[in-house]
N, C-alpha and C positions, 0 to 999 in steps of 0.2 A: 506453414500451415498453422491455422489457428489452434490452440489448445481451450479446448471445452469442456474438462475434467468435470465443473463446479456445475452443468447443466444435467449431471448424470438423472436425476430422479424425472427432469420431466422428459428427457429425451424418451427415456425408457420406458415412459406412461405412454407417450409416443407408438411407440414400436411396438407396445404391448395391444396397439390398436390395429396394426398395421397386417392385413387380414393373408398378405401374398409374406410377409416376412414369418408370419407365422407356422406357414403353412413349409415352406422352404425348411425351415429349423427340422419340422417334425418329421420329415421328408429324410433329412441329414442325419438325424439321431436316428431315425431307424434301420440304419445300413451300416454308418461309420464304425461303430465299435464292432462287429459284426468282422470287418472287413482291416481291422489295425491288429485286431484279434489272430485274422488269417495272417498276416502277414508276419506277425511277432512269431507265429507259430511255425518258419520255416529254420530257424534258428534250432541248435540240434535242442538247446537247453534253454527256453526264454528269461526263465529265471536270472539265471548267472547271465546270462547275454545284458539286460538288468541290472545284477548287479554290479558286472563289471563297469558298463558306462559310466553308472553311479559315483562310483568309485575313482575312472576317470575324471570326471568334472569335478571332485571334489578334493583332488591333487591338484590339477591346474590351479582350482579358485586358490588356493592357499600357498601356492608358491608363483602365483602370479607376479609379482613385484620382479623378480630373476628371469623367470621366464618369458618374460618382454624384452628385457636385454638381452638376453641370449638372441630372442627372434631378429631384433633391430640388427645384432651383427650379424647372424648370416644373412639377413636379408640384405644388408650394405655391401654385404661381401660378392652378392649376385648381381650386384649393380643398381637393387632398387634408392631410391630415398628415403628414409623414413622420417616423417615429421610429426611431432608431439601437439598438439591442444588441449588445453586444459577445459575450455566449454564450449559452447555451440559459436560465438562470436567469433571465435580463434580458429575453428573448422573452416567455418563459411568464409572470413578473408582470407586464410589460407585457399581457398580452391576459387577464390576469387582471383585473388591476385595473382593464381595458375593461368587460369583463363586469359586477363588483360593481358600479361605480359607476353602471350602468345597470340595474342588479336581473333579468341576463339567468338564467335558471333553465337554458336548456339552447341549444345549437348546435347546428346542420349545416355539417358541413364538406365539402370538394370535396376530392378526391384530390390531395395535397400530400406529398412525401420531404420537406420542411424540416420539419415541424409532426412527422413521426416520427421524425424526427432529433434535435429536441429534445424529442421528450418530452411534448409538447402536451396528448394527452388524457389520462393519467396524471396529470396535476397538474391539470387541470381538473375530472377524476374526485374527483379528492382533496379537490379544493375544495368540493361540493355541485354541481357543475354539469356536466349529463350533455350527452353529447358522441355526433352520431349524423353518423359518415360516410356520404356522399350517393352515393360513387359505389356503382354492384353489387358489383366484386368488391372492395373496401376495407372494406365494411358487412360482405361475410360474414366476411373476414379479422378485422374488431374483433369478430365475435358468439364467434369460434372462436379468438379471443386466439391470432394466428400471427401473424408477419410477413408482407411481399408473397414471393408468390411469382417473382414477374417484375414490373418498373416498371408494364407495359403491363397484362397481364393477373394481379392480385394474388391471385385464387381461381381461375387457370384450370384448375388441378390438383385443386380438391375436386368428388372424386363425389356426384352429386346427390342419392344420398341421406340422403349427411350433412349435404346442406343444409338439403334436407326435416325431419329431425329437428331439429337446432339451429333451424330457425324455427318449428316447431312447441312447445318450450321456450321459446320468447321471445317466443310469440304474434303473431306477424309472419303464421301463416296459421293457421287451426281445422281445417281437413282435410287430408288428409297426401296428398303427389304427387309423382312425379319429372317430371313434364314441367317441363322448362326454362323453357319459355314463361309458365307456372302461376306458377311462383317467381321469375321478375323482376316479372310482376305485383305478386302481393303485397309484394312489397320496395316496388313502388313504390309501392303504394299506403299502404302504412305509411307513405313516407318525409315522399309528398304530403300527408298531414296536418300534418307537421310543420314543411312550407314555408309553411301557409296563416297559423301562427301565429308566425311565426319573428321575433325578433328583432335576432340578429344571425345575419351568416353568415360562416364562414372558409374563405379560399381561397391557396391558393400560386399563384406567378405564374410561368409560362414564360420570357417575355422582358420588360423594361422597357427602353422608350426613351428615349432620354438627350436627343433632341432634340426630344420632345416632351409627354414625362411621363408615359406612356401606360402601363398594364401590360395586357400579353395573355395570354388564358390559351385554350389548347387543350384539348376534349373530345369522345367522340363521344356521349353522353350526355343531357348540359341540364342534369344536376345543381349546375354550376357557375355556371350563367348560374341560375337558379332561387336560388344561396346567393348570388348577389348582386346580384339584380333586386328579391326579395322582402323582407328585413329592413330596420329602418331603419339600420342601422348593418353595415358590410362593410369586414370587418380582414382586409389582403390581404399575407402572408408570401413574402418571398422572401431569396436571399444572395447574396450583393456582386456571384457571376458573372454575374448573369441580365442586366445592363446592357450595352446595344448602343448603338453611334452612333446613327443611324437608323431609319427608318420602315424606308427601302429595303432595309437591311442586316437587319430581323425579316423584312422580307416572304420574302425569300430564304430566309435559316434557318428560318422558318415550313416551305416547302416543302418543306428538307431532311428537316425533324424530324416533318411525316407523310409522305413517301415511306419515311425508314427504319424509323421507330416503326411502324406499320400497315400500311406499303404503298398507303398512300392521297396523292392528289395533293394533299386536304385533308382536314382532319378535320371531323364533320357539326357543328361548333360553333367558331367562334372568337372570341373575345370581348375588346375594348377599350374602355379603361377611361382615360379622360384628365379624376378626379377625380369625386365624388360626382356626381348629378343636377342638373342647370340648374333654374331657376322654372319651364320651357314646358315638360319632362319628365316622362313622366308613370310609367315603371320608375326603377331604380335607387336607392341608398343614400342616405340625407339627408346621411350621416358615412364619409368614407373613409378608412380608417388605414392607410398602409404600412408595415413593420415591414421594416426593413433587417438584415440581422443577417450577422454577422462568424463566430463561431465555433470563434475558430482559425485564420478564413483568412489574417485580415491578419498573421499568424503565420510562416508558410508563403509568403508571398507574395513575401517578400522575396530565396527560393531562386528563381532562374530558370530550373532544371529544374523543381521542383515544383510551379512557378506553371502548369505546363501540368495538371493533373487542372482544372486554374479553368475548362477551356476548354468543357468537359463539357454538352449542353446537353439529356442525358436521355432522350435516342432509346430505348434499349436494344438497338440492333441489337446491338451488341457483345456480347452474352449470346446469341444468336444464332449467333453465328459461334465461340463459344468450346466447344472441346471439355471442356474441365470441366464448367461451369457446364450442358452439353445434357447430360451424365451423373449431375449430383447436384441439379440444380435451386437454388430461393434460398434456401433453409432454412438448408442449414447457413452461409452467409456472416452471417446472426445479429445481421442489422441491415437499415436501410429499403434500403441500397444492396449488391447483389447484383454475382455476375458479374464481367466484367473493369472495370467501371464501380466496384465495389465497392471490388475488389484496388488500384486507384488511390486513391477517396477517401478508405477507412477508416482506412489506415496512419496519414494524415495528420492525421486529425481524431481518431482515439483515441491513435493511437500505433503505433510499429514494435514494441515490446513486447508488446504484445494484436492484432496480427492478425498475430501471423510464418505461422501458416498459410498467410492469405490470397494474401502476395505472394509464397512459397514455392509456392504450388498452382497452378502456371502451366507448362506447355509450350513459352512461347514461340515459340509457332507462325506470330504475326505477325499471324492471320486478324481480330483486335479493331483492330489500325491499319489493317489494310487498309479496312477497310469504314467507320471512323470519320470520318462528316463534320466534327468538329471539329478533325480532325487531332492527338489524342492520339497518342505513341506509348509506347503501353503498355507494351511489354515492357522496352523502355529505363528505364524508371520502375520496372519491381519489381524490375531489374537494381540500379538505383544503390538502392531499399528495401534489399535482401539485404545490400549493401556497407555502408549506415548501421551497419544493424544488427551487422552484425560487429562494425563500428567502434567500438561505441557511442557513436554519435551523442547528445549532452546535449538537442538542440534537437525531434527524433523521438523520445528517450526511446529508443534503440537498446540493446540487451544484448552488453556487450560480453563475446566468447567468452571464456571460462575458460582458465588456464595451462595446462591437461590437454589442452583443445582445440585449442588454439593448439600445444601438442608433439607430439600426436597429430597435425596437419595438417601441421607441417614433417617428420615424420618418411616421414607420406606420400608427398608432393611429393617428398624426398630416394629415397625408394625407385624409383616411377614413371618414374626421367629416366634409369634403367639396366633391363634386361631381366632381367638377370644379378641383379641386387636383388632383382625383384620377385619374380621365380619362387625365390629361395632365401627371403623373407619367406615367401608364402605356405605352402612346404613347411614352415617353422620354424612358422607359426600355427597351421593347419589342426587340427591333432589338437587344440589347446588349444581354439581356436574351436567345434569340434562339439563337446566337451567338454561346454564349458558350455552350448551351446544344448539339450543333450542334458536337462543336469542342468535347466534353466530357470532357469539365473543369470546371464543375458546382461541381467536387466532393471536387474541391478548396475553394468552396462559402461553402459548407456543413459544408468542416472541421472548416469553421471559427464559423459560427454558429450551432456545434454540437447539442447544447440542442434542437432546435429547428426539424432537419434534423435527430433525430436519427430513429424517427419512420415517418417522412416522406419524399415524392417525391417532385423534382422539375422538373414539365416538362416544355415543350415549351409552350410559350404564343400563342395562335393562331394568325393570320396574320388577319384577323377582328373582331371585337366586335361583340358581339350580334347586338349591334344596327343599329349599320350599315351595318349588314346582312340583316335583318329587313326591312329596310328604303329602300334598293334596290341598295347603293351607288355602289354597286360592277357589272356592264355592263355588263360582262361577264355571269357570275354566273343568272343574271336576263336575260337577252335572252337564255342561255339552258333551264332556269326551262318553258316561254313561247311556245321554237321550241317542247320540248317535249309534253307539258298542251293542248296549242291550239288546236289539235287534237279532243282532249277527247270533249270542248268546253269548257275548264275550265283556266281561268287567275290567273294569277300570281299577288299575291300584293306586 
């Protein structure tokens, strides 16, 4: 999958046009919190339930480095494999050279952000070997080459009758329908076929435990338990954060991550995995391969503010709660990971250079830490993004601002901290400034100070001040507002 991080501003101009996307968001925000709210609330104490998670994921993230060895040996110990990659290249032939050497012709994969983070079915495409995701809204997402629209729900925003068409193209049904109920059918029964004969199956893992080798994966579905009940070979992806101490310490975040993700106390599937199939078993995998993969993080990991996006564990409430992201959806963020969830990890993993939009495009309203059972605090993170960046961070790949920009900001700041400055600047600019907005050569000023203009406008200065709107100095303007007031018997100050 392409990565379109860099198109964030006009996607989003985009979307902000897009009249059924709009309407969907407003639709979502007015029920969801409503409803994460109900469900947080069957916990005796939501607080400490809260805090405890918190708490969890932020023991994992720090003794991560041990508690991956530990996973690797009991999981070895269970029979699985485990194998390391350092980046998306080392994944992809890794699960390539799985595939070849057992003459797999094609997959079904379970709903997984690692496997589109790297790039998985594009290089698997590449290779001869076609690639059919198992969940509903992921299948329609790959038929209609988009990215997810939301973690949770990946096509909740396509109208059905462009689904109807697109599966009527790719013969998933022969007679055309928008009943919803119609078209999971025939998904599913296309998919079913392809389970009957499946060879291998690929899947991402929610959490893996450290204490007993285990990897779980949540769905409401079956597609996942299906990609790795049915083949004889089940190659299961995940990144370095998904490791927890504990049984005890999953079961918990289990509970946080379907309360906040769906509003559910559980989700209709949960599935654990502590190594291939026993002799007395009569489901599951002959061959299990875990594919551990870095990406950059152990990169990153080393900064103790940024080791906190590790803590992440994929709810998507935060998309939820985010006034952006409920106004332009996940399109334009132009990658697997959307939302304030996005704005955190992408910086990291592409760069402060290729997503300034992203961590620039935030309110800082606070609403994604608040509600964040991992205990991210977000806004603090695209706060110290924006400073790298200035700075030109070597290790984020930051853009350090131009001599122009850097004299244009101290001359501001120098203005700003007197009254008497700023109001004798503005009266000195004004005429120059609508000048050129007039002429439309302000995109001249832009390009000099890009960092500044990339995400925003320059318009025209208005031709009076407030205050001397105010004050009345304008004769004109104050005899209309009187010819029209006097009547009523009301004056003009």
């Amino acid at each position: 999958m392409k990565v379109k991080t860099e198109q964030f501003t006009h996607v989003a101009e985009q979307e902000l046009k897009n009249v059924r996307t709009r309407a969907l968001l407003d639709y979502i925000s007015s029920i969801i919190d409503a409803r994460r709210e109900e469900a947080m609330s069957s916990f005796s104490d939501p607080a400490a339930a809260l805090a405890y998670g918190r708490a969890i994921r932020a023991e994992a993230i720090m003794r991560m480095p041990e508690l991956l060895e530990e996973f690797e040996k009991k999981a070895a110990a269970h029979g699985a494999v485990v194998l390391w990659a350092r980046d998306s290249k080392e994944a992809n032939d890794i699960v390539l050279r799985l595939a070849k050497e057992r003459g797999i012709r094609y997959v079904t994969k379970g709903k997984s952000m690692v496997t589109e983070e790297i790039g998985l079915n594009d290089v698997l495409k590449a290779n001869g070997i076609e690639v059919f995701e198992a969940d509903l809204g992921e299948f329609i997402a790959q038929l209609l080459e988009r990215p997810p629209f939301h973690i949770v729900g990946p096509a909740i925003n396509i109208p059905v009758d462009e689904i109807c068409k697109i599966f009527l193209e790719r013969g998933i049904m022969r007679e055309p329908t928008t009943d919803p109920v119609a078209l999971g059918a025939a998904a599913r029964a296309f998919l079913r076929d392809k389970f009957h004969h499946l060879q291998m199956g690929i899947t991402g893992v929610n959490m893996a435990v450290a204490e007993t080798g285990t990897i779980i994966n949540v769905e409401n579905e079956g597609n996942i338990r299906f990609a790795k009940s049915s083949p004889r070979t089940q190659v299961s992806l995940m990144t370095l954060e998904k490791v927890v101490p504990t049984m005890n310490d999953a079961m918990h975040l289990l509970r946080l991550l379907c309360r906040n993700c769906t509003a559910q106390k559980i989700s209709a599937y949960v599935s654990m995995d502590s190594g291939p199939k026993k002799a007395d078993e009569i489901d599951g995998p002959e061959e299990l391969f875990i594919i551990v993969i870095d990406n950059g993080r152990s990169r990153f990991y080393g900064d103790i503010q940024a080791r906190e996006a590790l803590r992440c564990i994929r709810c998507g409430a935060c998309m939820y709660g985010c006034p952006v992201y409920m106004k332009i959806g996940g399109y334009p963020y132009g990658w697997a990971y959307s939302g304030p969830m996005g704005q955190v990890l992408n910086p990291l993993l592409l760069g402060l250079d290729k997503t300034q939009d992203l961590y620039r495009a935030c309110t800082l309203c606070g609403k994604c830490k608040e509600i964040c059972p991992s205990g991210i605090d977000h806004p603090k993170m695209f706060l110290s993004y924006r400073a790298k960046d200035v700075e030109g961070d070597e290790i984020y790949k930051g853009k350090r601002r131009s001599w122009k920009e850097s004299a244009a900001v101290e001359l501001l700041t120098w203005g700003i901290r007197r009254a008497w400055r700023w109001n004798l600047g503005a009266k000195a600019t004004r005429p120059a400034i609508n000048r050129y907005a007039d002429d439309g050569k302000l995109k001249n000023i832009k390009g000099t100070f890009e960092g500044w203009f990339r995400s925003r406008d320059f318009p025209s200065m208005a031709e009076r001040t407030f205050h001397e709107r105010m004050d009345g100095r304008d004769s004109s303007e104050t005899n209309h507002c009187r010819s029209e007031e006097e009547p009523t018997g009301k004056q003009c100050k």
